[in-house]
C-alpha positions in Angstrom: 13.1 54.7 2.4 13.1 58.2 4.3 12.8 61.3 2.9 14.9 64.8 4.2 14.5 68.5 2.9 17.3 70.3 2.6 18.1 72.4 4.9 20.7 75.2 5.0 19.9 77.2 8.2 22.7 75.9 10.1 25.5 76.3 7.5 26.0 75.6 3.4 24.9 72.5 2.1 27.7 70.5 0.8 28.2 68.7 -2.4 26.6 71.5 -4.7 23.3 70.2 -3.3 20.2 72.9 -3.3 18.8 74.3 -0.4 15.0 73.0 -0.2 15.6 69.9 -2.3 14.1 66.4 -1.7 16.9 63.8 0.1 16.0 60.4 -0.1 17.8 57.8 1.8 18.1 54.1 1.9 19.0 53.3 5.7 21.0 50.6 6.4 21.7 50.2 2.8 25.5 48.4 1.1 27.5 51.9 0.1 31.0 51.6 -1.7 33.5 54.2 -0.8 32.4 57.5 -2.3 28.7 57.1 -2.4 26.7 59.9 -0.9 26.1 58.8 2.7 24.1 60.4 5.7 25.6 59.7 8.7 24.7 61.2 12.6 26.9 64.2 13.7 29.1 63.5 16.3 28.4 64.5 19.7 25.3 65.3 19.4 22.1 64.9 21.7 19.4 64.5 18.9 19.3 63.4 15.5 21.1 65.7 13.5 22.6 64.3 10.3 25.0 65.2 7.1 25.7 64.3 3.9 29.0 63.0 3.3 31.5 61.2 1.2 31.7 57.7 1.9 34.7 56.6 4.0 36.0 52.9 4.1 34.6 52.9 8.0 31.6 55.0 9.0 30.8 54.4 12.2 28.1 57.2 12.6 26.3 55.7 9.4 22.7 56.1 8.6 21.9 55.4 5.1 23.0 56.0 1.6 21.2 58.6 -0.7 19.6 57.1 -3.8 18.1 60.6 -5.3 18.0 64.0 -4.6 14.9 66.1 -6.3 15.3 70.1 -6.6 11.8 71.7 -5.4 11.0 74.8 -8.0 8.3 75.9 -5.3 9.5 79.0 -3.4 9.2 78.8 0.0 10.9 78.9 3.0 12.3 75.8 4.7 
């Protein structure tokens, strides 16, 4: 399992999902079409990823997100 904050610095976070939360992912894992998915951006040079739907293909896939956590901590990410 891997774990991601949210991070919003570089646009709004899709999906309703809270900036600064806790994203935990499952790489590798079986996702069905819909499923809340990270997947690599395309085109790029490092390892930047998004959260999307679940397409029937996903080429660019990473893992698929078993639970998000809201932090209640202010601070900045």
């Amino acid at each position: 399992m891997v774990s991601f904050v949210a991070n919003d610095s570089k646009g709004i976070l899709q999906h309703e999902i809270p900036n600064g939360s806790f994203i935990f992912v499952r790489p590798d894992d079986d996702y069905k079409i819909n499923d809340f998915i990270v997947v690599y951006k395309e085109n790029s040079s490092k390892k930047d990823y998004k959260i999307k739907k679940a397409e029937e293909k996903e080429p660019l896939y990473f893992g698929r997100i078993i639970m998000i956590a809201k932090s209640f901590i202010e601070e900045d990410f």
